[in-house]
BAFI-3210 file (N, C-alpha, C; in Angstrom, 3 decimals, decimal comma, padded with zeros to 6 digits):
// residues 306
n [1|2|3|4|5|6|7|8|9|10|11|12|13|14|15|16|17|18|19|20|21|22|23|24|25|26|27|28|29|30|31|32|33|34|35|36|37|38|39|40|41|42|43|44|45|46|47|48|49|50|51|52|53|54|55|56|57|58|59|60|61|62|63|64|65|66|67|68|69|70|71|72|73|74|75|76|77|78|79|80|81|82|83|84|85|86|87|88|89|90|91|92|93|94|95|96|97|98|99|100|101|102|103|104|105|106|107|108|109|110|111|112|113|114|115|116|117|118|119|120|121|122|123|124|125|126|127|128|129|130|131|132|133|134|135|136|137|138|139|140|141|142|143|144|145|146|147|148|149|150|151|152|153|154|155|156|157|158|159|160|161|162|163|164|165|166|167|168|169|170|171|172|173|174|175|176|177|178|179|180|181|182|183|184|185|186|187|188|189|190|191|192|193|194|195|196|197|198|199|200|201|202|203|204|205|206|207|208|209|210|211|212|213|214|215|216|217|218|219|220|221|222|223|224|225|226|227|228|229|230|231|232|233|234|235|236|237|238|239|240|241|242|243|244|245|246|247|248|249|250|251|252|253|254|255|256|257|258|259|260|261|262|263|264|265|266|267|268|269|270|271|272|273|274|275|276|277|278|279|280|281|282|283|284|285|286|287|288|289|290|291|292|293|294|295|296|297|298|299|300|301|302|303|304|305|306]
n.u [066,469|069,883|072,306|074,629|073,709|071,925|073,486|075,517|073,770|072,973|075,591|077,204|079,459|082,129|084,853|086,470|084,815|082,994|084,715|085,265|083,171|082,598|084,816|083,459|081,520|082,563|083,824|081,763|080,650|082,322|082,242|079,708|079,829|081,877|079,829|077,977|078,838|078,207|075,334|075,644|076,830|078,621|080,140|081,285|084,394|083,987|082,521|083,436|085,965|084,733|083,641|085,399|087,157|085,479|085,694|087,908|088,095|086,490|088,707|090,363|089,403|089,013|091,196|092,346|090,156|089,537|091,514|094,510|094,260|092,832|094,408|096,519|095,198|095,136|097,747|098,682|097,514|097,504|097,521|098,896|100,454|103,282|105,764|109,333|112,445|115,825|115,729|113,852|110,833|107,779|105,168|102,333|102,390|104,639|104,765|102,267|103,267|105,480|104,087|102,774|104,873|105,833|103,551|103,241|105,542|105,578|103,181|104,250|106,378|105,073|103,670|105,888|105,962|104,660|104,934|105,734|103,660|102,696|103,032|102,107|099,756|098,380|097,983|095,322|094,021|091,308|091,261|088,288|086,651|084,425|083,150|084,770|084,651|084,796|085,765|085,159|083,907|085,734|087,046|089,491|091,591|093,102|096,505|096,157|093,018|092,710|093,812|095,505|093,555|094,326|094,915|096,820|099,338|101,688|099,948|097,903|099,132|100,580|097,535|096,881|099,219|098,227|095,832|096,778|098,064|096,592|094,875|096,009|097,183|095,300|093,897|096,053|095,488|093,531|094,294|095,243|092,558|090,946|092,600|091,997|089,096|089,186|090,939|089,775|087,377|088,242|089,996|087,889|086,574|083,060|081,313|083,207|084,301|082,013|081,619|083,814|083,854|081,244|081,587|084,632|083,213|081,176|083,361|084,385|082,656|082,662|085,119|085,633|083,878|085,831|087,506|086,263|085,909|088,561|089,176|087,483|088,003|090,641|089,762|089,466|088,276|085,051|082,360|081,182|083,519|085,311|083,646|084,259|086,628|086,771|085,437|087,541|089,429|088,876|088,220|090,411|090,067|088,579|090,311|092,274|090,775|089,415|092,172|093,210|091,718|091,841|094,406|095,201|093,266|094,305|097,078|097,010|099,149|099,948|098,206|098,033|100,096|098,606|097,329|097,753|099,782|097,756|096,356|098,489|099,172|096,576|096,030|098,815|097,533|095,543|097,500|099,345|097,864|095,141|094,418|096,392|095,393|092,899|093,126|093,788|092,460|090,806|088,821|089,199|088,198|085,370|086,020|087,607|085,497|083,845|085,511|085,709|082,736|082,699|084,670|082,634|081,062|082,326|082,692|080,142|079,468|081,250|080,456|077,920|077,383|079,055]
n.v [120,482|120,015|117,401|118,233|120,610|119,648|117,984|120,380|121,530|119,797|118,741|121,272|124,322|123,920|122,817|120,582|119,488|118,336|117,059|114,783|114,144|112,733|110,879|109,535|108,560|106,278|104,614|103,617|102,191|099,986|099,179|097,537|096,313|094,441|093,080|091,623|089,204|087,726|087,237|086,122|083,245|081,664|083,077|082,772|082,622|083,532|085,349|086,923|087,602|089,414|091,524|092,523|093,386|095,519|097,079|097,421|098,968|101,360|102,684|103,131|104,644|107,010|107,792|108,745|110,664|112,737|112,851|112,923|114,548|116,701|117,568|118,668|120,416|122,266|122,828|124,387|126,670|130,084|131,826|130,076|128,757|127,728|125,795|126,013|124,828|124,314|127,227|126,399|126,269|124,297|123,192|122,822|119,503|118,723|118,792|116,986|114,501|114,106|113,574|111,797|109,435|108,976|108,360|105,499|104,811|104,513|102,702|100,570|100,207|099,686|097,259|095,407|095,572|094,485|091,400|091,768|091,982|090,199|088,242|090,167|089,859|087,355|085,655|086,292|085,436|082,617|079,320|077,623|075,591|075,158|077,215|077,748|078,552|077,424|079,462|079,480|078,275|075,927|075,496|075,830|078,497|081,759|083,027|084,978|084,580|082,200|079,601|076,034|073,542|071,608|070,362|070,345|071,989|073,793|074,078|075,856|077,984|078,854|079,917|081,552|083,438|083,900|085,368|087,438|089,240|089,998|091,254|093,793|094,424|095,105|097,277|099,077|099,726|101,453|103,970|105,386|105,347|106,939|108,965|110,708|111,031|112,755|115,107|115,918|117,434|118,744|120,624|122,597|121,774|120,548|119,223|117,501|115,752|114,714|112,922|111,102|110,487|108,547|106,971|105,635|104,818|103,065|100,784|100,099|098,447|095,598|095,307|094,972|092,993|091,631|090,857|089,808|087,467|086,481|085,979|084,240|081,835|081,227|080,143|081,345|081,943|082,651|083,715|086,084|087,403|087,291|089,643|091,792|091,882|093,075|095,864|096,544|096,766|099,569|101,423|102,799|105,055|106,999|109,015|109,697|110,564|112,960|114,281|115,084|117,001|119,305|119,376|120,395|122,623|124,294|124,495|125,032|124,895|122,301|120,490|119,272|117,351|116,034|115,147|113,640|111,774|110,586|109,164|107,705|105,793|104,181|103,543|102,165|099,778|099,314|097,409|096,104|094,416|093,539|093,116|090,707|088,870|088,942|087,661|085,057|082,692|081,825|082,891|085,392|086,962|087,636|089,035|091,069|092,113|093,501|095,444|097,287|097,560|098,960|101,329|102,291|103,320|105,458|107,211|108,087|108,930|110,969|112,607|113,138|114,452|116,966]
n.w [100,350|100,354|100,864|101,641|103,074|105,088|106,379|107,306|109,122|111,197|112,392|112,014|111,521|112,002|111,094|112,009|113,979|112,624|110,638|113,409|113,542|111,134|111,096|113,428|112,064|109,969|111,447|113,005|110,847|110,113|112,075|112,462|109,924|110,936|113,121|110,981|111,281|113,063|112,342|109,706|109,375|108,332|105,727|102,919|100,734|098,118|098,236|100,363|098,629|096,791|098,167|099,333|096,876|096,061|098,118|097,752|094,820|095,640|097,565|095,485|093,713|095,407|095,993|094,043|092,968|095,116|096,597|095,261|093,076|093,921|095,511|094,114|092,721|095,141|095,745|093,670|093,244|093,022|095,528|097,335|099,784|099,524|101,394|101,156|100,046|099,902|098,196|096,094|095,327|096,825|095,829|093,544|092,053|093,869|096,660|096,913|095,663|097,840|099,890|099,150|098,634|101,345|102,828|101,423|102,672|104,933|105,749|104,500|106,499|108,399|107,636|107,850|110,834|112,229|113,055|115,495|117,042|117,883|120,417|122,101|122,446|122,406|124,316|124,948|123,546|122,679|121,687|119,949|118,667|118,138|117,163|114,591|111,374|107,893|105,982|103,468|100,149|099,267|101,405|101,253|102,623|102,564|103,200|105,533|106,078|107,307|108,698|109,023|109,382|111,089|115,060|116,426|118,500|117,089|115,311|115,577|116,575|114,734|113,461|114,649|115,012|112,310|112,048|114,162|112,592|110,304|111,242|112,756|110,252|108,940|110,880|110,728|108,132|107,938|109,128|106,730|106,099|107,890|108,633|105,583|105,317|107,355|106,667|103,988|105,286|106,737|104,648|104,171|102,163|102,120|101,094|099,592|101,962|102,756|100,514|100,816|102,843|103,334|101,001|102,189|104,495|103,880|102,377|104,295|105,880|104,530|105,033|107,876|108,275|106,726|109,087|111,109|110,282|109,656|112,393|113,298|111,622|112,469|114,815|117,115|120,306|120,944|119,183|119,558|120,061|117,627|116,450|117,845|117,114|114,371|115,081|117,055|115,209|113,575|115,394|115,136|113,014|114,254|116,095|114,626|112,115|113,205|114,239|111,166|110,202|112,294|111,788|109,049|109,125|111,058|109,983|107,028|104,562|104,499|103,736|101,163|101,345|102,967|101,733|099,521|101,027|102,637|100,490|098,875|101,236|100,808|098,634|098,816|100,783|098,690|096,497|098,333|099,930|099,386|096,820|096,255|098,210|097,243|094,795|095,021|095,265|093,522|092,744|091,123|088,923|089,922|092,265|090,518|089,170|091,614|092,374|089,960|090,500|092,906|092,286|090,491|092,410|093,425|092,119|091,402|093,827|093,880|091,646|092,335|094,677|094,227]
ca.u [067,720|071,144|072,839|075,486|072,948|071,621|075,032|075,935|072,813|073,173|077,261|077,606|080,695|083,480|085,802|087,272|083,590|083,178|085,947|085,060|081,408|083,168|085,325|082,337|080,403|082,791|084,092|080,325|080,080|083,185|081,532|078,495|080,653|082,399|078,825|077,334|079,071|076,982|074,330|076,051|078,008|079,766|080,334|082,141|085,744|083,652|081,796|084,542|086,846|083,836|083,263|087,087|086,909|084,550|086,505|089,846|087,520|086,069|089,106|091,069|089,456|088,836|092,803|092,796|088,907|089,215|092,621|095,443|093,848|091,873|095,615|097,794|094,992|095,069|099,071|099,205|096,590|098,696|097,496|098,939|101,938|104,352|106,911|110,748|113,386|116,827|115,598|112,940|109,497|107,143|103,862|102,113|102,325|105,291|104,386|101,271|103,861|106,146|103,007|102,199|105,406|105,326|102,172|103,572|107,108|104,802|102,700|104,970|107,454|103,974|103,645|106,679|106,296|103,271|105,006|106,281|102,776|101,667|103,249|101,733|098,384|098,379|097,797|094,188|092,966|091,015|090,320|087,176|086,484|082,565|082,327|085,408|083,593|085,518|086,417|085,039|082,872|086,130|087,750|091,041|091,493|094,190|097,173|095,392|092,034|092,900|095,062|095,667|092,568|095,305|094,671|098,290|099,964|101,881|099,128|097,143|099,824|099,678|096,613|096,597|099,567|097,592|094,724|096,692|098,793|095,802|093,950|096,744|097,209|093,605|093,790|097,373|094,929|091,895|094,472|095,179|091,151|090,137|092,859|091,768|088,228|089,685|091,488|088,379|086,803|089,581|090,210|087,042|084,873|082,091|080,510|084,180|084,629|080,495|081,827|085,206|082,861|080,099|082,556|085,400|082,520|080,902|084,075|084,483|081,617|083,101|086,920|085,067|083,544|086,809|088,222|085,667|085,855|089,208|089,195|086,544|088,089|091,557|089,246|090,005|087,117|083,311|081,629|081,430|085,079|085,250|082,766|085,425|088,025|086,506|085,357|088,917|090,320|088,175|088,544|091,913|090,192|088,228|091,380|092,947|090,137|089,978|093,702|093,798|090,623|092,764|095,883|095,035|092,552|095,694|098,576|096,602|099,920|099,722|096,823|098,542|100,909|098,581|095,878|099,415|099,419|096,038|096,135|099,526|098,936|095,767|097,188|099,169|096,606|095,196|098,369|100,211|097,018|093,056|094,543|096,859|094,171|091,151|093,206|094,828|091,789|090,114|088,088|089,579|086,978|084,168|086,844|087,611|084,382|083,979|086,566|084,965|081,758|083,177|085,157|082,055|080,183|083,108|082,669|079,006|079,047|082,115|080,014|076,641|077,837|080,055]
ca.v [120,627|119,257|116,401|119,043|121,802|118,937|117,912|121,340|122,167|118,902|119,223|122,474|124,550|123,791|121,445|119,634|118,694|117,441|115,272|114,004|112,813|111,984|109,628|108,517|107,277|104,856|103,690|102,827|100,957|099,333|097,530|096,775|095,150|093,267|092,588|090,839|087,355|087,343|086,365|085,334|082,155|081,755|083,864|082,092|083,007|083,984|086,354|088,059|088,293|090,372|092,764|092,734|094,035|096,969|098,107|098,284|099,750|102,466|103,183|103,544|105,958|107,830|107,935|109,836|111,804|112,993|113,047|113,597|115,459|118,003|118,318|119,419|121,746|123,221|123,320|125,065|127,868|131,434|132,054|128,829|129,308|127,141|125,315|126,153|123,782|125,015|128,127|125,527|126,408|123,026|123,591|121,871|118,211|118,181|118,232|115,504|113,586|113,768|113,135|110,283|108,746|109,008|107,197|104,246|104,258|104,755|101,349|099,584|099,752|099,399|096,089|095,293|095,959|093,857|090,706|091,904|092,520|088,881|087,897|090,801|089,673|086,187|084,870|086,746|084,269|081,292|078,596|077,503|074,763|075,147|078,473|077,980|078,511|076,526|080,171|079,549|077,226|074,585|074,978|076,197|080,010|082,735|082,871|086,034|084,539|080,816|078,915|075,145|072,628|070,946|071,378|070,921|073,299|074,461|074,667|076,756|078,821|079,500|080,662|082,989|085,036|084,835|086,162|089,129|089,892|090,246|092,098|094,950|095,057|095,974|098,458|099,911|100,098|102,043|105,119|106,925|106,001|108,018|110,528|110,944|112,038|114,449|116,228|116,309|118,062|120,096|121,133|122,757|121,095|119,818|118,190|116,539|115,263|113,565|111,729|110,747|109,866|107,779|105,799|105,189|104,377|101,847|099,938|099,681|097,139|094,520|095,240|094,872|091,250|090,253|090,951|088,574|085,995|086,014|085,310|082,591|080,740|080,697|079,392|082,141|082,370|082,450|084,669|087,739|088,029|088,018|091,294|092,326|091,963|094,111|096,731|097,433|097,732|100,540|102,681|104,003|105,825|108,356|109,890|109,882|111,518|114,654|114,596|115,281|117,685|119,954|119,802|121,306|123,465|124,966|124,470|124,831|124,341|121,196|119,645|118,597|116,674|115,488|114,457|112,707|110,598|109,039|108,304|106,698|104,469|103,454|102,588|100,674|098,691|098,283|096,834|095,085|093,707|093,448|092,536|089,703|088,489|088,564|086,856|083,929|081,349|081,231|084,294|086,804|087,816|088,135|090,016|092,572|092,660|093,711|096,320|097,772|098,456|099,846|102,827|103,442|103,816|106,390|108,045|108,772|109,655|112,248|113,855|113,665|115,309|117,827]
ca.w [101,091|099,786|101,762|102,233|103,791|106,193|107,296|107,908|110,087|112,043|112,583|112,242|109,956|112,167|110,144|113,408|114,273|110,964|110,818|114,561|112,932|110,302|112,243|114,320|111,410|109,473|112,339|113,211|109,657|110,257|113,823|111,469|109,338|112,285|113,669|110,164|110,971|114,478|111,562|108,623|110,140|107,228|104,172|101,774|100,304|096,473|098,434|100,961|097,557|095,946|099,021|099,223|096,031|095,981|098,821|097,328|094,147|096,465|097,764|094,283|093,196|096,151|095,953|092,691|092,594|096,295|097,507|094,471|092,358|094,436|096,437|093,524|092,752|095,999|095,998|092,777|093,261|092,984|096,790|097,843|100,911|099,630|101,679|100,211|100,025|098,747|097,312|095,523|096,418|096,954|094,953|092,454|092,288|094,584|098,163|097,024|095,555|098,732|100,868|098,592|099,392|102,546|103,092|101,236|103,431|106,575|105,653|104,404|107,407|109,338|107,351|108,876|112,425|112,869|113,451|116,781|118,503|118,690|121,664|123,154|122,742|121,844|125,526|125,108|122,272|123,003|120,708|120,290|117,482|117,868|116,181|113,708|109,830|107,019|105,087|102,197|099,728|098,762|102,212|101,420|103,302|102,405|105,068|105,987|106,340|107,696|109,000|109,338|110,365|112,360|116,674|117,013|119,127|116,125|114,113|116,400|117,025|113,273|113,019|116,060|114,270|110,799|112,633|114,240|111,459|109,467|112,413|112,850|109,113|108,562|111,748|109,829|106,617|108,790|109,658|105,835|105,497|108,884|107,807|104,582|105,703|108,497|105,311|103,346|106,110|107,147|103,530|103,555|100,989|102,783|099,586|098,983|103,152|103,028|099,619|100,997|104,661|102,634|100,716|102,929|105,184|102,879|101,842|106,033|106,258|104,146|106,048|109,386|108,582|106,643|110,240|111,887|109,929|110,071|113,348|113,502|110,857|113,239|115,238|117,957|121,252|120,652|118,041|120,021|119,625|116,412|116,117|118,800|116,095|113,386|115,682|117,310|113,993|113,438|115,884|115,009|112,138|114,866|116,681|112,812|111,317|114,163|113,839|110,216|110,226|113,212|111,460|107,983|109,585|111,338|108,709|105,707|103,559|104,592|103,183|099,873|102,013|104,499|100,927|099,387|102,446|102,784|098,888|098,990|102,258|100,643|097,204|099,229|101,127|097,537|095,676|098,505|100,528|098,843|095,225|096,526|099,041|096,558|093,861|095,216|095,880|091,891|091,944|091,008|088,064|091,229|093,029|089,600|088,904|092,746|091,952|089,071|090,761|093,928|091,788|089,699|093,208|094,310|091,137|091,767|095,066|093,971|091,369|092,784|095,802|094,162]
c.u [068,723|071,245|074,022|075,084|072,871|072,946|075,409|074,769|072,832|074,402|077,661|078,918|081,825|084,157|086,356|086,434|083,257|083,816|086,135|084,201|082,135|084,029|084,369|081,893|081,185|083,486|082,788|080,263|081,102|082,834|080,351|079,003|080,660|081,272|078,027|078,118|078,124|075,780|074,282|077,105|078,824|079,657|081,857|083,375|085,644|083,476|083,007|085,237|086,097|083,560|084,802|087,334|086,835|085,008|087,630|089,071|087,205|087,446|090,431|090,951|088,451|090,194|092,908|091,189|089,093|090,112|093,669|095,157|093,429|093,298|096,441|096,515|095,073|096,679|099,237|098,072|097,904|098,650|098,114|100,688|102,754|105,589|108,596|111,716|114,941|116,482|114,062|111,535|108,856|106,102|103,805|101,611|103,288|105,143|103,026|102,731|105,238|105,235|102,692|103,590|105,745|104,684|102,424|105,145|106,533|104,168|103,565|106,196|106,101|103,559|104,769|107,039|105,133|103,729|105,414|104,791|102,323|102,185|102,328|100,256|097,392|097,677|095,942|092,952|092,887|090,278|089,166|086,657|084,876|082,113|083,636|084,320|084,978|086,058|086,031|084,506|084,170|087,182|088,904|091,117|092,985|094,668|096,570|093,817|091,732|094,026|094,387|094,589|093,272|094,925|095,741|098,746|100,507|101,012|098,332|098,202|100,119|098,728|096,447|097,908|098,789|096,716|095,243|097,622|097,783|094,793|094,685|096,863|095,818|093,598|095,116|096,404|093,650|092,935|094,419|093,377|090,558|091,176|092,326|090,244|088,139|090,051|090,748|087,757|087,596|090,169|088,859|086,060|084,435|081,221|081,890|084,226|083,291|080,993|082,425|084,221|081,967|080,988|083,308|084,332|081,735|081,544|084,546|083,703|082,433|085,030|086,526|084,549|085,061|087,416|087,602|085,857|087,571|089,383|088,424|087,316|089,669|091,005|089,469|088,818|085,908|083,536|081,922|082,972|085,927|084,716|083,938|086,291|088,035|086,341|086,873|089,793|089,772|088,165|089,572|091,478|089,875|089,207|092,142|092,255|089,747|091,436|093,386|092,624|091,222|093,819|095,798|094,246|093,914|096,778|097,499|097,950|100,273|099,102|097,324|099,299|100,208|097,293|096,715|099,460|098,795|096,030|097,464|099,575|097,402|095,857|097,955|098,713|096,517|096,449|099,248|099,220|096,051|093,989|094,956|095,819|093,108|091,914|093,929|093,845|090,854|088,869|087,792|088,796|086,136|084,841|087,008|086,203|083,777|084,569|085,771|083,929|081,903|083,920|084,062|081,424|080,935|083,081|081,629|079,013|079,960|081,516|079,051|076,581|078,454|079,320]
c.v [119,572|117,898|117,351|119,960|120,658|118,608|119,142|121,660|121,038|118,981|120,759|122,607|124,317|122,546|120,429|118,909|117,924|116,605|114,873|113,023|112,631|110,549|108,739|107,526|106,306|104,260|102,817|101,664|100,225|098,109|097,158|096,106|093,888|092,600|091,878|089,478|086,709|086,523|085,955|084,470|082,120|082,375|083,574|082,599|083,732|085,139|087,401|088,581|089,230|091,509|093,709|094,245|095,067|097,955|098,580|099,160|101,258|103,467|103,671|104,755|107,084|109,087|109,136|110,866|112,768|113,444|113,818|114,353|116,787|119,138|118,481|120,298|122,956|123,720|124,173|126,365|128,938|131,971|130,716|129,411|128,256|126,870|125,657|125,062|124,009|125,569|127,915|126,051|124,738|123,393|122,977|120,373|117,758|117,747|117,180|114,137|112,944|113,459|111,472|109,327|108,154|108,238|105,888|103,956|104,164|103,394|100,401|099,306|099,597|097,910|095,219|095,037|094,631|092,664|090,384|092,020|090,876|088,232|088,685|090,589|088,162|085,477|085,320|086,055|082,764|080,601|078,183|076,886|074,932|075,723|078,484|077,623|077,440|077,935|080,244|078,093|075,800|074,401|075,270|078,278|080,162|082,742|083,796|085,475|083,338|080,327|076,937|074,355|071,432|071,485|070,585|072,325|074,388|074,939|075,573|078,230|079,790|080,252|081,868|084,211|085,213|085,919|087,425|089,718|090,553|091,443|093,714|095,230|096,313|097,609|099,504|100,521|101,245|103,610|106,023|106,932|107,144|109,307|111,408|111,526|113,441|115,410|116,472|117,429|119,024|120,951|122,238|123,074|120,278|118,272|116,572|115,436|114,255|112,674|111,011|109,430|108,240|106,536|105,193|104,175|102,875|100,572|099,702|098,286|095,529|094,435|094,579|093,272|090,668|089,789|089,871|087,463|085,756|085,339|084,044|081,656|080,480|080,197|080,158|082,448|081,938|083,234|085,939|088,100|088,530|089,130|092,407|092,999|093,088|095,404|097,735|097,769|099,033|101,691|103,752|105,158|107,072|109,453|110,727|111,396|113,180|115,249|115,453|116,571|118,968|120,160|120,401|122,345|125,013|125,411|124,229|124,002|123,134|119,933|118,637|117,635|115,728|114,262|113,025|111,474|109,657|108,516|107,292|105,405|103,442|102,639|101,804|099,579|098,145|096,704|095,707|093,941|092,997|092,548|091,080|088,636|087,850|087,800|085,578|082,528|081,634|081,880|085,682|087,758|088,219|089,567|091,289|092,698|093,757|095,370|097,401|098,839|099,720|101,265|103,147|103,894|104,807|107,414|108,813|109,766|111,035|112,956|114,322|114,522|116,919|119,097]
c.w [100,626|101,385|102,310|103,171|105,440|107,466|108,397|108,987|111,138|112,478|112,730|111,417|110,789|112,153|110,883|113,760|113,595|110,696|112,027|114,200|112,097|110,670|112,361|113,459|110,462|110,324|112,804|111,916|109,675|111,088|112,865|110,951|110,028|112,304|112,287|110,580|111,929|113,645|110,408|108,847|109,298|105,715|103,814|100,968|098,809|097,160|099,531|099,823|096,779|096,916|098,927|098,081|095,868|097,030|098,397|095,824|094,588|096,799|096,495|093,941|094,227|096,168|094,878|092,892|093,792|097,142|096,020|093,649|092,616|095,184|095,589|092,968|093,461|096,094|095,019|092,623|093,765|094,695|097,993|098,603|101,046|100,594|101,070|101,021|099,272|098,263|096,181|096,080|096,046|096,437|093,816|092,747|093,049|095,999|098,198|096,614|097,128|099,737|100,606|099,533|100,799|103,192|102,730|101,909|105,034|106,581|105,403|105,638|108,772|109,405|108,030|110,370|113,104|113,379|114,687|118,122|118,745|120,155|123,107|123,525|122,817|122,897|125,727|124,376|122,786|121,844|121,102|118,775|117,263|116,959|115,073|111,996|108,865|105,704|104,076|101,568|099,440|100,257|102,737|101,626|102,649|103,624|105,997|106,890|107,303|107,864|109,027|109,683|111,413|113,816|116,878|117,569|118,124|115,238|114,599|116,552|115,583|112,578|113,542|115,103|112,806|111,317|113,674|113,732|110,730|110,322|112,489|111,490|108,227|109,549|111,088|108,626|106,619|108,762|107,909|105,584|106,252|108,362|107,067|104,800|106,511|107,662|104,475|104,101|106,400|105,622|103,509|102,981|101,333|102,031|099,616|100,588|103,194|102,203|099,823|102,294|104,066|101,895|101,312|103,753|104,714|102,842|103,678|106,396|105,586|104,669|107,016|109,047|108,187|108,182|111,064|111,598|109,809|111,694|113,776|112,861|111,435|114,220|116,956|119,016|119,847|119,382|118,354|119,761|118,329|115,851|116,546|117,849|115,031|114,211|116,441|116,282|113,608|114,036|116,241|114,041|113,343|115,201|114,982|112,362|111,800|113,987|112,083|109,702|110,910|112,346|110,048|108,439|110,352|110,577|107,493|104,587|103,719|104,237|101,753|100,229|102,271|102,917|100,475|100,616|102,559|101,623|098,770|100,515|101,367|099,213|097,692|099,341|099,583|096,998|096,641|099,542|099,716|097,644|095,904|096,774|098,546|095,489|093,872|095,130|094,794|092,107|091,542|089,943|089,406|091,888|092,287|089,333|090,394|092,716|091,614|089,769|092,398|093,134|090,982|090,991|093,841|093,131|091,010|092,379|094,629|092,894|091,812|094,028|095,640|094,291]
res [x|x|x|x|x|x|x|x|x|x|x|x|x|x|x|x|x|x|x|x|x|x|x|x|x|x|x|x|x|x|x|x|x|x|x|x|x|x|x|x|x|x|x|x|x|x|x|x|x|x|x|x|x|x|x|x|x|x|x|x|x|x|x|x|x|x|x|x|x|x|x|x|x|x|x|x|x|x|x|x|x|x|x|x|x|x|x|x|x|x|x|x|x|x|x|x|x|x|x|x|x|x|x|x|x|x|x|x|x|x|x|x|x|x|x|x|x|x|x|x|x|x|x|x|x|x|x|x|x|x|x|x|x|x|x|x|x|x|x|x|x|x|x|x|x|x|x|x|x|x|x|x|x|x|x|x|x|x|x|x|x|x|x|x|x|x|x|x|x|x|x|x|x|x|x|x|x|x|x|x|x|x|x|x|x|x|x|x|x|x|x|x|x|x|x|x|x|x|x|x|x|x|x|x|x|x|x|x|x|x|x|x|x|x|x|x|x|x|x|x|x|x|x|x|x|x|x|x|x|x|x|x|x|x|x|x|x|x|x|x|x|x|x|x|x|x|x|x|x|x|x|x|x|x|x|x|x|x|x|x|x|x|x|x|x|x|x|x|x|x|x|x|x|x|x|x|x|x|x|x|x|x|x|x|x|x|x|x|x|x|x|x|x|x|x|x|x|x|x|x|x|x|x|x|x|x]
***
């Protein structure tokens, strides 16, 4: 029995259900994630920039094997119910490419917005110097990952927005991934939605601790809170990934749009988050190497699945 047969006899063929479990389960590896600092006190700034890595790897070429590619085949098939635009029909590589954009004017004014929620939550974080880690083997953290060893007011106050800048950015970076499985599934190709599921899901675990340890290393409450941290970023993908499972399932001509989307928000994440992030603190070979093996492991899973 395939991994596809099993799926289907456990889930069942309706594509909405499918991208619900789909949801469910990298949001689950996401709180796993979260939940590895509970017993890895500190993982070191070599080793986050190498998980880092393999996630923005994973999700590279998820971007192109899984999402843009599969969605200008589906727009340009002769049965395909083009959109028109001035007389123009949309088909082809156009409605991925207007999806794509999209996805990167949607994050990036998402990147944007984030600096407005800390007030709203700020009063909920308690320091807690006991359980703060040191970030990394020489000390010195990414603004993302650390803030300040100062317990000045200012400097505290510092860390608390790195730590939920970096917290909402990650949860901004969670929606084209839960999308992007819902449209697998809702497209579907069952084979293509497990590969999309399995990977996305994967490169979740090492998101979900960076998320903890950011917060420990602002020095933000106990431990448990930090699990906290990874885990609520996570569960924006579920609603996402039903959403986007429902809505091609419905609007088929949509799907090229909706594939456009998740690949351009997540090309984002890559290029204006992970890269930066993993190459600022002197290891950025660990980090490409990181890379590397994360897109050959999205390359697998997308043929061995196919």
């Amino acid at each position: 029995m395939t991994i596809e047969e099993l799926f289907i006899d456990v889930v069942g063929k309706d594509p909405v259900v499918q991208g619900l479990v789909g949801g469910l389960i990298i949001a689950f590896l996401n709180l796993l994630g979260a939940s590895v600092v509970l017993i890895w006190r500190n993982p070191t700034e070599k080793w986050l920039d190498a998980a880092l890595g393999f996630a923005a790897g994973v999700m590279l070429s998820a971007s192109f094997t899984s999402l843009l590619l599969p969605g200008i085949e589906f727009a340009s098939e002769p049965g395909y119910r083009a959109l028109h635009l001035g007389g123009i029909a949309l088909a082809g590589i156009i409605p991925v490419l207007i999806g794509f954009f999209l996805g990167v004017a949607v994050l990036d004014r998402g990147e944007r917005w984030v600096q407005y929620v800390g007030p709203m939550i700020s009063n909920r974080l308690v320091p807690d110097v006991e359980t703060k880690t040191d970030g990394g083997e020489d000390g010195h953290g990414h603004p993302h990952f650390a803030g300040s060893a100062s317990t000045s007011s200012t400097a505290l106050d510092s860390r608390i927005m790195a730590v939920l800048l970096f917290t909402v950015a990650i949860t901004l970076h969670n929606m084209p991934e839960g999308l992007a499985v819902g449209v697998g599934f809702g497209s579907g190709d069952v084979s293509g939605g497990i590969a999309l599921m399995l990977a996305i899901g994967i490169q979740n675990i090492p998101e979900g601790l960076a998320v903890s340890v950011a917060a420990i290393n602002a020095g933000l409450g106990r431990r448990w809170y930090a699990a906290v941290a990874g885990i609520r970023a996570g569960l924006v993908e579920i609603p996402l990934a039903l959403f986007g499972a429902w809505a091609v399932t419905v609007a088929a001509p949509l799907l090229p749009y909706a594939m456009g989307f998740a690949a351009g928000g997540m090309l984002y994440v890559i290029g204006d988050e992970i890269v930066p992030a993993t190459h600022s603190r002197g290891y950025e070979r660990v980090a490409t190497l990181g890379l590397m093996i994360g897109a050959a492991v999205m390359l697998t899973l997308d043929v061995v699945l196919a």
